[in-house]
C-alpha positions in Angstrom: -30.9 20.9 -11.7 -29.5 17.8 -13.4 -26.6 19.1 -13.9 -26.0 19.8 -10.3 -26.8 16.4 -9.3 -24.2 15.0 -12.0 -21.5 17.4 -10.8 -22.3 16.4 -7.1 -22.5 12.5 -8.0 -18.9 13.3 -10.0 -17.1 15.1 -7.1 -18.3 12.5 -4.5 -16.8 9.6 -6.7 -13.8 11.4 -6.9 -13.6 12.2 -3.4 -13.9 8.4 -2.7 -11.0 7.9 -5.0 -9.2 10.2 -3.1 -10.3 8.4 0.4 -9.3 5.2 -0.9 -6.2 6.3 -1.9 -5.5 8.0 1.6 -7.0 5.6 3.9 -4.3 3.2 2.3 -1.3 5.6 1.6 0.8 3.2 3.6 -0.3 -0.2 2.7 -0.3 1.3 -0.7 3.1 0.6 -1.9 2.5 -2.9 -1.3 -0.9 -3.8 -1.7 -1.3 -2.1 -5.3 0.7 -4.9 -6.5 -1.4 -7.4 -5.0 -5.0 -6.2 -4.9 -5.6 -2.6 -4.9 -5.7 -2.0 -8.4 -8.4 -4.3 -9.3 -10.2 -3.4 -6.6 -10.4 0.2 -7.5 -11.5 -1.1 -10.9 -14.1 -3.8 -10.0 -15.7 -1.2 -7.5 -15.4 1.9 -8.5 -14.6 1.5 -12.3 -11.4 3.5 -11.6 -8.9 2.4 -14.9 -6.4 0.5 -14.5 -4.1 3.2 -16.5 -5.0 5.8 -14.1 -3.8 4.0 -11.2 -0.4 2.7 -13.3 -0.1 6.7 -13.6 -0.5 7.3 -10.0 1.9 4.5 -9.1 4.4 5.4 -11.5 4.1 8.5 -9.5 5.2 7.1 -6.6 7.8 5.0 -8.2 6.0 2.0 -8.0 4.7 -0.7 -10.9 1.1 -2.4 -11.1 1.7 -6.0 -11.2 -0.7 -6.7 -14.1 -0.6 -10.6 -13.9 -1.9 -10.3 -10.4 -4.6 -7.4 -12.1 -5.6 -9.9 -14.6 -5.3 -13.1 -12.3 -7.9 -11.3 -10.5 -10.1 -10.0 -13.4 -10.2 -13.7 -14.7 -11.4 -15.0 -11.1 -13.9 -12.0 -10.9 -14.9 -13.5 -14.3 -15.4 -16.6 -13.4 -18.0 -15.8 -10.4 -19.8 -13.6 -12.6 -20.2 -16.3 -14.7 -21.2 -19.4 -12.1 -23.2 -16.8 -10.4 -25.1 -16.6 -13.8 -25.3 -20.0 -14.6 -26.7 -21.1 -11.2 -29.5 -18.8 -11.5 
């Protein structure tokens, strides 16, 4: 029964992956340079090599300044949020 719940949890994250990728198809090509990637990373743990692979796919490159820019400023939150509790 475990199992089953695992493998549905699994397929459902995927299936978001999927939707998030879809939804944005378009906006895609531009956005994965600015945002995207991190985003798929921060929220749904997606790595960041998986989504260079599906870019590179597409022709396209992550911009990973911008990827760590934004890791660095997640970071930072974290960390204030933290401190100020």
């Amino acid at each position: 029964m475990l199992l089953i719940i695992l493998l549905r949890d699994f397929i459902l994250f995927v299936f978001k992956i999927i939707l998030v990728l879809s939804k944005n198809l378009i906006l895609f090509t531009v956005y994965i340079k600015e945002f995207l990637s991190f985003k798929l990373f921060s929220s749904y743990g997606f790595p960041l090599e998986m989504t260079e692979e599906l870019a590179s796919e597409r022709k396209l490159k992550i911009d990973k300044k911008k990827f760590e820019e934004e890791f660095q400023r997640h970071r930072e939150l974290s960390r204030s949020a933290t401190e100020g509790k």
